[in-house]
N, C-alpha and C positions, 0 to 999 in steps of 0.2 A: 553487567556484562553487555556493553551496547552489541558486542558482535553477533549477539545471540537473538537482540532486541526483533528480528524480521519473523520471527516466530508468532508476536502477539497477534498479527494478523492473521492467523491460522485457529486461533481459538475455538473459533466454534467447530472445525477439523479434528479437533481433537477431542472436547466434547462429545462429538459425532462417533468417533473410533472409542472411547472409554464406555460409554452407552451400548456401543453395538457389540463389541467384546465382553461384559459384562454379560448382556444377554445370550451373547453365542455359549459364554461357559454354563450358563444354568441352561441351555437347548441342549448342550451335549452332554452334558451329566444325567438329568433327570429324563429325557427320550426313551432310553433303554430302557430305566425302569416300569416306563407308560406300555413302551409294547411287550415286553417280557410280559405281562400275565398276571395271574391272582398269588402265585407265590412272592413273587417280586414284589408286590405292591405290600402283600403283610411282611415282608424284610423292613418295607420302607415305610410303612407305617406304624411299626414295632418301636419305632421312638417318641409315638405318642404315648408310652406307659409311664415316661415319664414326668406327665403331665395329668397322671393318674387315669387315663382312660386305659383300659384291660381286657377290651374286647373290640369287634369290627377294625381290627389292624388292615383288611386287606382292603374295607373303604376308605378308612383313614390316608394309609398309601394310593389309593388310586387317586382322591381329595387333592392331597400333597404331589402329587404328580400332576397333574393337570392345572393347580394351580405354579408349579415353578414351572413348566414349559410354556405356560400362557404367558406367566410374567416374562419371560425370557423375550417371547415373542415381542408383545408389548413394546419391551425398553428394545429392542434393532429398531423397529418398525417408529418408534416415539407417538406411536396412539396410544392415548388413556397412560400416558408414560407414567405417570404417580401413581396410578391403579395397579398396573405393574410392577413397579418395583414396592409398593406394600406387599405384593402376592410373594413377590421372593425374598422380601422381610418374614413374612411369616413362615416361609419353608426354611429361611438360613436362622432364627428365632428357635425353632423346633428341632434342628441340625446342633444349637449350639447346646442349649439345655441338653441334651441328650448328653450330646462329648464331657459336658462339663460334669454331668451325675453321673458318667461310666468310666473315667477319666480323669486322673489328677494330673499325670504330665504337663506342664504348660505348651511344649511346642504342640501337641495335637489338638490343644485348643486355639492356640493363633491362630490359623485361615481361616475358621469358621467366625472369629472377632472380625480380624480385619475384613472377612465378606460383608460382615453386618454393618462396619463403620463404612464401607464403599457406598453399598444402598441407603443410609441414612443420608450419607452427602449429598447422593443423586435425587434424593426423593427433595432438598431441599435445591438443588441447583435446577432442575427440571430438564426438558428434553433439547433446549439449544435450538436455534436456528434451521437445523436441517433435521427435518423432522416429519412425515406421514399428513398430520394434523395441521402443519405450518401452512400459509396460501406461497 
């Protein structure tokens, strides 16, 4: 489609916007549960049981929460960008396991896949040209 061809120059734009959107959904999801409190955080860390740990849920959640709003942060900002998006590998990792052992439906297990095949991409594509760390 040549008519569309003036787009590749935009590449790293878009990169830029998939990155930063990417991060903005793990800041607005996992925030709340950072400032909600010690009940919140053992909701949110109630799905490490199954992972076999059965107690400290409410450090495990507050762990898992500080770790995905860091990573969040990270991947907008493109510092320590692979740091980052590991951190919310391991929270979308711990998200998915969960669904998958509480859960046979297939569609309630798709967003939580396709989050994990986003981050795996990203962790291999890295932060792109416009990026915090960039000169």
């Amino acid at each position: 489609m040549a008519a569309l061809q003036f787009l590749s120059k935009y590449r790293e734009t878009g990169l830029l916007l998939f990155r930063a959107s990417i991060g903005l959904v793990f800041i607005i999801l996992i925030a709340p549960i950072l400032w909600s409190g010690t009940s919140s955080w053992e909701n949110f860390g109630s799905a490490m049981r199954n992972l076999d740990f059965h107690s400290h849920y409410a450090f495990w959640g507050f762990v898992g929460a500080i770790l995905g709003c860091t990573g969040g942060i990270l991947m907008v900002l493109g510092l320590f960008f692979r740091v980052g998006v590991l951190f919310a590998i391991a929270v979308t990792a711990v998200h998915l396991l969960s669904v998958i052992h509480n859960r046979g439906d297939f569609y309630v297990r798709l967003p939580a896949f396709e989050m994990s095949i986003l981050l795996l991409s990203l962790l291999f594509i890295g932060p792109g040209k416009y990026s915090v760390d960039k000169n």
